[in-house]
N, CA and C of each residue as an Amber inpcrd file, in Angstrom:
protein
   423
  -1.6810000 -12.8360000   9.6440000  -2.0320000 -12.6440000   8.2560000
  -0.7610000 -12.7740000   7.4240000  -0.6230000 -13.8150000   6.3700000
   0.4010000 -13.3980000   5.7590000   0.2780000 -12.2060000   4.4980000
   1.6390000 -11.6170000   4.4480000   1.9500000 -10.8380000   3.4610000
   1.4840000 -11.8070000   1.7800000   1.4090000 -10.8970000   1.1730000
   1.5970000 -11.0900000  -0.1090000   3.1680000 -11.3550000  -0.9450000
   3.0680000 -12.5180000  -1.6790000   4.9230000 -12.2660000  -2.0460000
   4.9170000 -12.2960000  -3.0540000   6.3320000 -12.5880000  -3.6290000
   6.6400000 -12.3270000  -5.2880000   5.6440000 -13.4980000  -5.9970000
   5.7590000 -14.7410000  -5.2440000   4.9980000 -15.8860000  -6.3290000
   3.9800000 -16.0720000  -6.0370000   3.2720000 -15.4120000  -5.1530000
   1.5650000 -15.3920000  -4.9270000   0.6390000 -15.0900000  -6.0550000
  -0.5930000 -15.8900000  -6.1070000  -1.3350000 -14.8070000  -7.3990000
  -2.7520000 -14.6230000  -6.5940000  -3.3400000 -14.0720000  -7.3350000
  -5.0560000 -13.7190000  -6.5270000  -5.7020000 -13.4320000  -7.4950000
  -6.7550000 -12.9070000  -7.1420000  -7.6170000 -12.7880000  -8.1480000
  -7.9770000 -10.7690000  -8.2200000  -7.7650000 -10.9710000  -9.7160000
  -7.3380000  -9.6730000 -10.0330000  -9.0110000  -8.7050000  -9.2670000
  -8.6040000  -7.6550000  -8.3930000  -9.1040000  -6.6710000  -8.1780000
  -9.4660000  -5.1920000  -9.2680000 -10.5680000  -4.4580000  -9.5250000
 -10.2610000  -3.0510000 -10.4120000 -10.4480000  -2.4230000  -8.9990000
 -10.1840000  -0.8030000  -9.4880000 -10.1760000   0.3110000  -8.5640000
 -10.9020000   0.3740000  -7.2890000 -12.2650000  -0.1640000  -8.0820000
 -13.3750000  -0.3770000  -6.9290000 -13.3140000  -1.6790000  -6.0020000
 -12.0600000  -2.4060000  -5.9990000 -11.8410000  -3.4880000  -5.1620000
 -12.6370000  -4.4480000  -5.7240000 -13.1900000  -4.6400000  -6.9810000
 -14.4860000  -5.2330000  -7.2020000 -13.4370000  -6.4830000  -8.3370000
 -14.1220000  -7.9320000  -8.2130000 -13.2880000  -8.4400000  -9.0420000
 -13.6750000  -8.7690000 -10.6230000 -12.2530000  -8.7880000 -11.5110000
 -12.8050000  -8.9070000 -13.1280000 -12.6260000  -9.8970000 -13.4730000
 -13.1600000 -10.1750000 -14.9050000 -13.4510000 -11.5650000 -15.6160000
 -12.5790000 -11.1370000 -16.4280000 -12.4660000 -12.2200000 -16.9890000
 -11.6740000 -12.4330000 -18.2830000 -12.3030000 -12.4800000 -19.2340000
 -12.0410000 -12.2510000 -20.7390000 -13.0670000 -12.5940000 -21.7820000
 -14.0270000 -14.2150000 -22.0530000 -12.9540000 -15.4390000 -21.0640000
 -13.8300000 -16.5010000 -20.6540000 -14.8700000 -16.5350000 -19.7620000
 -14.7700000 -15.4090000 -19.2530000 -15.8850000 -15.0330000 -18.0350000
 -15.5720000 -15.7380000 -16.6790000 -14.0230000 -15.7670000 -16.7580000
 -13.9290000 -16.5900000 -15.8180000 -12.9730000 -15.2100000 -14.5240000
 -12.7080000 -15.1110000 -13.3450000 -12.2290000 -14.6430000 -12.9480000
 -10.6540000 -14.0900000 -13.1580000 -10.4640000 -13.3890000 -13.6330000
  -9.0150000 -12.7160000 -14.0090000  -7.8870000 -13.0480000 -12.3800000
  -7.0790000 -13.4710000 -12.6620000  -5.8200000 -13.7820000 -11.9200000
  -4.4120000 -13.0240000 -11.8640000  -4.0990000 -12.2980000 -10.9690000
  -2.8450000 -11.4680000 -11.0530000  -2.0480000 -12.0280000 -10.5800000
  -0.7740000 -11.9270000 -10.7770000   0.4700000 -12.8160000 -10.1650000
   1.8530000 -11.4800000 -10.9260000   2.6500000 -11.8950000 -10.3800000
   3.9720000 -11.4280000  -9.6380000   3.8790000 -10.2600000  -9.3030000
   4.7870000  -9.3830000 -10.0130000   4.7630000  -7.6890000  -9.2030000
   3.2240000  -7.4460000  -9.3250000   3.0360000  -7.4690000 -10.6330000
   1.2840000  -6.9160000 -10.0410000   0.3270000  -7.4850000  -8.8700000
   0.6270000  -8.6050000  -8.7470000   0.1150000  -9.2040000  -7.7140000
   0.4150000  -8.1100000  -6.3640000   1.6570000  -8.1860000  -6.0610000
   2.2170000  -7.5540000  -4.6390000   1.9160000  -5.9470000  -4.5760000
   1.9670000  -5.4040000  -6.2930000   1.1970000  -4.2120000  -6.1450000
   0.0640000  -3.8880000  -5.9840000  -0.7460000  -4.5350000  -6.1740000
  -2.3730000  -5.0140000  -6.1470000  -2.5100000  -4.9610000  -4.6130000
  -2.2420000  -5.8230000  -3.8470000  -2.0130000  -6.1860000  -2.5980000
  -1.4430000  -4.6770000  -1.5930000  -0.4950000  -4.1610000  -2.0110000
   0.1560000  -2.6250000  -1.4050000  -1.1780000  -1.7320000  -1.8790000
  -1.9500000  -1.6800000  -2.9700000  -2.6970000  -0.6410000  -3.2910000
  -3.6080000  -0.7510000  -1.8890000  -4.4120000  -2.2830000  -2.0620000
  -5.3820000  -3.0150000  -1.3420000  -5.2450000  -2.1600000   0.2460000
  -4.2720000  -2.8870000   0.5350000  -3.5120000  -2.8840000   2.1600000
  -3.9410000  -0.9470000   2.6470000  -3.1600000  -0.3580000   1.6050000
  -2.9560000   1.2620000   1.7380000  -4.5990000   1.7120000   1.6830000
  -5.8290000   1.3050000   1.4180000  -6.8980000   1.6770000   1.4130000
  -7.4270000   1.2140000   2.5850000  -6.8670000   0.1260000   3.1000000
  -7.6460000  -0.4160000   4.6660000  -7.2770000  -0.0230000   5.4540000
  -7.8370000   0.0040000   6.4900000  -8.3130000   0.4210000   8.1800000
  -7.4950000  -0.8410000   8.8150000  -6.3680000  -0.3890000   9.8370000
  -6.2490000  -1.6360000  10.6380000  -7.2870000  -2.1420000  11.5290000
  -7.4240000  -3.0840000  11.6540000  -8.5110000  -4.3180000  12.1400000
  -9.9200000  -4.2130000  11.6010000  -9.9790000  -3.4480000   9.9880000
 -10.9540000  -3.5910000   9.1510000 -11.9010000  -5.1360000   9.0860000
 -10.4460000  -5.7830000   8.4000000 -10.6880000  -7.0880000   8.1450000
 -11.1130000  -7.8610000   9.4090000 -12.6050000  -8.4090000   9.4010000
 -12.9040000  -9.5270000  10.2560000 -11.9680000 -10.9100000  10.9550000
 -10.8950000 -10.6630000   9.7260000 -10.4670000 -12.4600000  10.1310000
  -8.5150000 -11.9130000  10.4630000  -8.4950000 -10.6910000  10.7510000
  -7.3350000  -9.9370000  10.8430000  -6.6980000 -10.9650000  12.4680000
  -5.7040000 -11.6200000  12.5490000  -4.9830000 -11.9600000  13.6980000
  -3.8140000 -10.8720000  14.3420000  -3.2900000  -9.8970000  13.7370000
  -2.1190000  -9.1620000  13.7630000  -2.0610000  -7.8280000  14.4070000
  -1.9160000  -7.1100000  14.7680000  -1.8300000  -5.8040000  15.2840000
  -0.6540000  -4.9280000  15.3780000  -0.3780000  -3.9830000  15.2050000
   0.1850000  -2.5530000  15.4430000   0.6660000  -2.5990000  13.8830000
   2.1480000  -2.7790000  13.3980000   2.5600000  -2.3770000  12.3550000
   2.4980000  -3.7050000  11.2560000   2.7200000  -4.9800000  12.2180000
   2.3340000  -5.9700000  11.5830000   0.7650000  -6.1420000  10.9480000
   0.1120000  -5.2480000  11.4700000  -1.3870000  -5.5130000  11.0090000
  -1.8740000  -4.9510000   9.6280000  -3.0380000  -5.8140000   8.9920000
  -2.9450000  -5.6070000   7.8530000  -3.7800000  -4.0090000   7.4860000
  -3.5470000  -2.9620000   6.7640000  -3.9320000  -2.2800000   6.8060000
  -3.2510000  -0.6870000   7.2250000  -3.0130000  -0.0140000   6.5070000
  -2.2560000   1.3920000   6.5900000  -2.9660000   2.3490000   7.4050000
  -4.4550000   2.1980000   7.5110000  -5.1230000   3.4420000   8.5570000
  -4.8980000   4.8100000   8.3300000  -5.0590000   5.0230000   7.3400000
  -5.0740000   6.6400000   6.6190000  -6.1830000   7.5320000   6.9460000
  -7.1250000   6.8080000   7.6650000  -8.2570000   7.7850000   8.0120000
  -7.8430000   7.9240000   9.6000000  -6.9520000   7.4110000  10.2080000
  -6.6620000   8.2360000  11.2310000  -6.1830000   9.6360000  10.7050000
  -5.7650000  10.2450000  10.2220000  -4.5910000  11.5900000   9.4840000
  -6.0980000  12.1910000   8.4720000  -7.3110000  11.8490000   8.3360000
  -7.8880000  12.7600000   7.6400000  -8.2820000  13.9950000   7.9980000
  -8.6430000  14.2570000   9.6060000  -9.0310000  15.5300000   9.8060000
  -7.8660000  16.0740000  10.6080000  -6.5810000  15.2650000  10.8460000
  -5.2150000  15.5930000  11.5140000  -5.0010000  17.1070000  10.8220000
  -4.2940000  18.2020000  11.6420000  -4.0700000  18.9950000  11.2730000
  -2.1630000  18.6480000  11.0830000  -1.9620000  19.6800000  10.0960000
  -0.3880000  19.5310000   9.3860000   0.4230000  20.3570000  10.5210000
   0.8890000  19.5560000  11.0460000   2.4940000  20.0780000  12.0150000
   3.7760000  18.8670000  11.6450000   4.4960000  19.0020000  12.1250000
   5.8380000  18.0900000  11.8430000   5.6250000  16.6570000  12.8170000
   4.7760000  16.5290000  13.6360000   4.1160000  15.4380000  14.9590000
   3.2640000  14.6000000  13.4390000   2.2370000  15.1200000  12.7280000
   1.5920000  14.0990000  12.4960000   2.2730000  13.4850000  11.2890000
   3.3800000  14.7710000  10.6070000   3.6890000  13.8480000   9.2470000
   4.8090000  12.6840000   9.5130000   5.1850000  13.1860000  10.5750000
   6.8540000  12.1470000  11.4560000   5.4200000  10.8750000  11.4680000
   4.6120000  11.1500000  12.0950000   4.0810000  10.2800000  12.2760000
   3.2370000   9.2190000  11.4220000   2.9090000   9.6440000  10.0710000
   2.2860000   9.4140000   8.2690000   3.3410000   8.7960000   8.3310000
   4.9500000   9.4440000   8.1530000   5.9730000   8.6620000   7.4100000
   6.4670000   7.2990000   8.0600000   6.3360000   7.4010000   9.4700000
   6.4740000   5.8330000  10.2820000   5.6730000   5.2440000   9.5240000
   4.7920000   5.4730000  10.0740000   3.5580000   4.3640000   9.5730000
   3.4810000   3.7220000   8.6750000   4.1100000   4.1850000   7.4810000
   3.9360000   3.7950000   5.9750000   5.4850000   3.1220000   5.7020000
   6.1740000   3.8510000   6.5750000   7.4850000   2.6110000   6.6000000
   7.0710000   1.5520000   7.3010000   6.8070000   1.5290000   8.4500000
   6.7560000   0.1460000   9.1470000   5.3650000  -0.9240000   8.4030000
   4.5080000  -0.2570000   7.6320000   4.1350000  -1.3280000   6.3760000
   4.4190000  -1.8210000   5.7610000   5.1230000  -0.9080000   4.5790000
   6.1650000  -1.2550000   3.7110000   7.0080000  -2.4450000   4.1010000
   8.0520000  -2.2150000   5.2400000   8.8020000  -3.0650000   6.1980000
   8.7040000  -4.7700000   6.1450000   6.7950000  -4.5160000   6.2140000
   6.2570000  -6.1380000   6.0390000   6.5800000  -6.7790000   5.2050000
   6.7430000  -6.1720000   3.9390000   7.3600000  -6.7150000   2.4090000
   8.8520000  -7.1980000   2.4960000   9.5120000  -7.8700000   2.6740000
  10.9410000  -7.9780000   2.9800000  11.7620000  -8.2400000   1.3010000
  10.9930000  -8.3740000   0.6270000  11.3910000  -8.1760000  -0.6710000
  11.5270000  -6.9190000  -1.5750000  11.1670000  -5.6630000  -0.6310000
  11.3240000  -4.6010000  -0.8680000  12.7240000  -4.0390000   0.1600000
  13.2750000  -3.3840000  -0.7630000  14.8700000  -2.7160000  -0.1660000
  14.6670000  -1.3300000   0.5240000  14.3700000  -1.2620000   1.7750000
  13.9230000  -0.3100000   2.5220000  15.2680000   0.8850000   2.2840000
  16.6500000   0.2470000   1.8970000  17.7960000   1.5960000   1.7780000
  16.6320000   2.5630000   0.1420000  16.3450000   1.2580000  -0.5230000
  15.6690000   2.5120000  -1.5900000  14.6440000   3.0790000  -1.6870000
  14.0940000   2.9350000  -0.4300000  12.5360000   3.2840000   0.0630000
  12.7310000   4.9570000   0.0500000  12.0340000   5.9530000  -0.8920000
  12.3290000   7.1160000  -0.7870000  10.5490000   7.5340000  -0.1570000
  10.1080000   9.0660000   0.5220000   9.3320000   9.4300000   0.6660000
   8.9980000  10.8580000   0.7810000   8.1380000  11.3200000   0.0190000
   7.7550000  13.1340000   0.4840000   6.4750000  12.8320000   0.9350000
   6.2950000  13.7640000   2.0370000   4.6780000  13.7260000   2.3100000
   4.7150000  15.3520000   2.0690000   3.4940000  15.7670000   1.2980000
   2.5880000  16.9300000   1.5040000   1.1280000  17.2870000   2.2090000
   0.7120000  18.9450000   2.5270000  -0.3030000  18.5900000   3.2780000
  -1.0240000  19.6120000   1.6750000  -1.8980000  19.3410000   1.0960000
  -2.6300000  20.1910000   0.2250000  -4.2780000  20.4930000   0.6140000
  -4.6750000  21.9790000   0.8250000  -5.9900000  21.5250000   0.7730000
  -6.5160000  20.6550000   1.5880000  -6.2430000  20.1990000   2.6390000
  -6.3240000  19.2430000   3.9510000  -6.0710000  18.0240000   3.5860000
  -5.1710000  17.7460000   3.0830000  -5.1330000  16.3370000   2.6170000
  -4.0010000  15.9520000   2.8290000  -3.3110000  15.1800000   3.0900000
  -2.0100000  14.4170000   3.1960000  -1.2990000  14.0480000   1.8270000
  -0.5350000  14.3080000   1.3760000  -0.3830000  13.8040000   0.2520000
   0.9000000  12.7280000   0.2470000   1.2760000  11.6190000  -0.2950000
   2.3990000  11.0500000   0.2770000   3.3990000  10.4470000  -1.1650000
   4.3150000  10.6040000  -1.6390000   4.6660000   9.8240000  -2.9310000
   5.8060000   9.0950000  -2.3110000   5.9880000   7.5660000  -2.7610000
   6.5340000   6.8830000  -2.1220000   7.4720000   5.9300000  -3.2090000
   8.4450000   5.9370000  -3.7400000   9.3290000   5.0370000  -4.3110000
   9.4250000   4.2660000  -3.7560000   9.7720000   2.8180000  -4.4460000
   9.9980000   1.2380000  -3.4430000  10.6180000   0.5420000  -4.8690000
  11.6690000  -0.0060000  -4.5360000  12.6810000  -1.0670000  -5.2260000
  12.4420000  -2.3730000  -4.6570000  12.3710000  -3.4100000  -5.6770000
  12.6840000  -4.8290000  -4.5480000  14.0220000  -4.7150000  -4.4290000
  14.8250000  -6.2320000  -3.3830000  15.9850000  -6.0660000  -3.5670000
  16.5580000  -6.7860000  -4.8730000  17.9950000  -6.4150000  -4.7270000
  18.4030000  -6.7050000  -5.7500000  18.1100000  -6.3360000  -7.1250000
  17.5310000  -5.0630000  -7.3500000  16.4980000  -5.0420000  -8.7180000
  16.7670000  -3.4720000  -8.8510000  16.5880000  -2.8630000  -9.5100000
  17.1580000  -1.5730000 -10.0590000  15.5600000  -0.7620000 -10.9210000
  14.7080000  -1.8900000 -11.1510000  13.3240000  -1.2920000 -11.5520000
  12.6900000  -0.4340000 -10.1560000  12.0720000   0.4610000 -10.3230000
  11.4480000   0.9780000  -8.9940000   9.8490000   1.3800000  -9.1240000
   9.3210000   1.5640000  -8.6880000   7.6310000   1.7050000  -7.8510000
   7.0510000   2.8600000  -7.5930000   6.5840000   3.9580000  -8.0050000
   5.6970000   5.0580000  -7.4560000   4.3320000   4.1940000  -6.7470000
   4.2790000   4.8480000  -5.5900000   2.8150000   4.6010000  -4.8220000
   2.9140000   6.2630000  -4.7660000   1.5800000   6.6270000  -4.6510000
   1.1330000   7.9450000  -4.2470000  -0.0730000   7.2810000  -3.7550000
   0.0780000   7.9660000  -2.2540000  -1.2710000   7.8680000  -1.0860000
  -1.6140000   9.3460000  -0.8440000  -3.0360000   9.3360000  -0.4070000
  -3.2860000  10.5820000   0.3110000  -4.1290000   9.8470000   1.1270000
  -4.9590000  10.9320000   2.0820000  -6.0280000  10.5940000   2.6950000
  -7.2110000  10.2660000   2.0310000  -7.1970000  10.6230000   0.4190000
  -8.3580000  10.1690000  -0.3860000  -8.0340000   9.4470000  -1.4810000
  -6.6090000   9.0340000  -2.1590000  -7.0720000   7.5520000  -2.7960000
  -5.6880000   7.0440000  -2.8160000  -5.2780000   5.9680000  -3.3060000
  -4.0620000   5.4300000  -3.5150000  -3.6900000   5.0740000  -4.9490000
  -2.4230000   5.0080000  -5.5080000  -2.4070000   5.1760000  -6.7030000
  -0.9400000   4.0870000  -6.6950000  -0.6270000   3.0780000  -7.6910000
   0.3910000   2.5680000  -7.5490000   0.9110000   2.3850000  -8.9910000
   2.5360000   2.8830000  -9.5660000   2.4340000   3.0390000 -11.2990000
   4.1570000   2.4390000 -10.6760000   4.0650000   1.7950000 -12.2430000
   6.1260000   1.2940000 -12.2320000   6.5300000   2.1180000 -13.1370000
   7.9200000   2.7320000 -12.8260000   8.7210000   3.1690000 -13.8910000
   9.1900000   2.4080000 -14.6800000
């Protein structure tokens, strides 16, 4: 599967994964950072080997698998184990600067909570993702 990159565009997704029109009624198109953020939101809501036409597996595969960790109970084993995971995704992006990759995970209320900074390289703008086990959220500073 390839990644998503800086000059890719697609067709713009809303919340509900569902796609929008434009006021031509024609399909809305996202391209650059929003594109790749679009794509990280996407990715962070799927199940690895969700996708039917998925070739890839373990960290290369498309898909974050957050519903493994939903009924996980909170010890220092499963969040070591949340915070791999979401690095070695991230990872896939090579246009993201993993030295500025920051992360807290919380457990609230049974939930995982995860806030995740991401820089590309070379670039000094940076990225909030916030994941939990129940939605994903992606905003630029």
């Amino acid at each position: 599967m390839n990644i998503v990159g800086l000059d890719d565009a697609d067709i713009m997704l809303n919340e509900d994964g569902q796609p929008v029109v434009d006021q031509k009624g024609d399909l809305a198109i996202v391209s650059g950072d929003a594109c790749w953020k679009q794509d990280l939101r996407l990715e962070a809501h799927t199940d690895e080997g969700e996708l039917f036409y998925e070739d890839e597996y373990g960290s290369e595969a498309y898909g974050f698998g957050l519903n493994d960790f939903v009924h996980m109970e909170n010890d220092e084993f499963a969040q070591t184990e949340l915070s791999q995971r979401i690095r070695g995704k991230l990872a896939k992006r090579t246009y993201l600067d993993p030295a500025k990759t920051t992360q807290e995970i919380l457990f609230e209320n049974g939930v995982y909570k995860s806030h995740i900074t991401v820089a590309k390289n070379n670039e000094s703008d940076a990225y909030n993702i916030d994941i939990s086990t129940e939605e994903v959220e992606v905003q630029s500073e």
